[in-house]
C-alpha angles and dihedrals in degrees: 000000000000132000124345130183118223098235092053093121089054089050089056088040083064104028088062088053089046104110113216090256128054087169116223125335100252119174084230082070103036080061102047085049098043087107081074096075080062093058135098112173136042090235091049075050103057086041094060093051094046087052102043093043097235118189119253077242090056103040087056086064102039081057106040084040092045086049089050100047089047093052094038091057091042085056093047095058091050088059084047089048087054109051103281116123111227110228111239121258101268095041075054082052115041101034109017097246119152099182149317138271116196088329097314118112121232136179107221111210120194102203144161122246103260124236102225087075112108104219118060111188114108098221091059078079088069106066112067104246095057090052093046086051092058101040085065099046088060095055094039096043088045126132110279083214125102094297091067106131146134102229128148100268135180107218121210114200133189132206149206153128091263142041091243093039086056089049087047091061091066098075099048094117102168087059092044106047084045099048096045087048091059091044098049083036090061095040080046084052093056093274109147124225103256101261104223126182097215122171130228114224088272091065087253103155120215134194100225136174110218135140132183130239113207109220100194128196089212095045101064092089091070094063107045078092125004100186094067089058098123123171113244088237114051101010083246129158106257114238105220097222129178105238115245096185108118087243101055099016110166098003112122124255133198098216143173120240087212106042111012087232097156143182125208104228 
């Protein structure tokens, strides 16, 4: 079944409480939550915000900001898991840096598609200028708080028809860990971080290196066992393999060793 973390009841517990808008990401607020980094549980969670009278306002973005540091550190280990090093607190501090990949330092965001793009269907992610689009649009789109930054990142996103169906995404570990394992496999392998010129607000260009990873409601299936993933042709274990077709150049494929056959997920 894949990875599972342990507190992934208490993930859902939250996840169903979670109201479709957090509003913006504000330091004032990041203040007021910060309570949040101390807590372990989603009921610890709903305690401290009873005992400290937090605002309905400020309990929707305890929670939506408690979900996201919890996926977000489960993500990280399974960088980690998979060959990544995870930068020390105050390198996570001072320069933003989640980990590193072969000696380059990346920020790894867990995010949700976002609605003011323009396009909606998941597999538009597949094909490179879609992804570049939105790789701009992140950095471009970023909090202006005290995370505000131009790393190299590796964005996941996850996708879906609703707000709540994206979210739940987030907590597809199984597709995650799998998909994460396939990415850092092919850079292991002498694949290169998609090297990407994006723009802040004031017009300031910056050489980044950043790639997506397509979280994907319809591909879960896939990855409840992996092992039973056959190819339609020829009955074949599918190779997870990261595309290197200019097209689709670093989107994931399902594909057969014998005949190629392939699927996007």
């Amino acid at each position: 079944m894949g990875f599972v973390p342990d507190n992934i009841d208490q993930l859902k517990l939250a996840l169903k409480s979670m109201s479709e808008n957090w509003g913006m990401q504000t330091n004032r607020l990041d203040t007021k939550t910060k309570f949040i980094y101390l807590t372990h549980s989603y009921e610890e969670l709903c305690a401290i915000m009873e005992q400290n009278g937090l605002s309905q306002e400020e309990k929707a973005y305890a929670t939506h900001r408690w979900f996201n540091k919890e996926t977000s550190e489960i993500c990280e280990f399974l960088f980690k898991e998979n060959g990544a090093v995870l930068a020390s607190i105050e390198t996570n501090m001072i320069d933003h840096t989640d980990c590193f990949i072969h000696g380059e330092p990346y920020d790894i965001k867990i995010s949700v598609f976002p609605n003011k793009i323009t396009y909606r269907d998941a597999d538009n992610l597949d094909f490179r200028d879609r992804r570049d689009e939105l790789i701009r649009w992140f950095y471009m789109n970023q909090s202006s708080g005290q995370r505000n930054c131009f790393n190299n990142r590796i964005f996941i996103v996850c996708c879906g028809d609703t707000v709540y169906e994206r979210n739940y995404m987030k907590i597809d570990f199984p597709q995650i860990e799998m998909k994460i394992k396939t990415y850092l496999g092919y850079l292991s392998e002498g694949g290169d971080v998609h090297e990407i010129e994006v723009s802040s607000r004031d017009g300031i260009r910056h050489k980044v290196k950043s790639e997506i990873i397509t979280i994907k409601p319809y591909a879960t299936r896939f990855f409840e066992d992996p092992g039973n993933l056959k190819c339609p042709n020829y009955g074949a274990n599918y190779d997870l393999k990261v595309s290197t077709r200019d097209m689709f150049r670093g989107s994931i494929l399902c594909r057969c060793p014998k005949c190629n056959h392939y699927d996007r997920i």
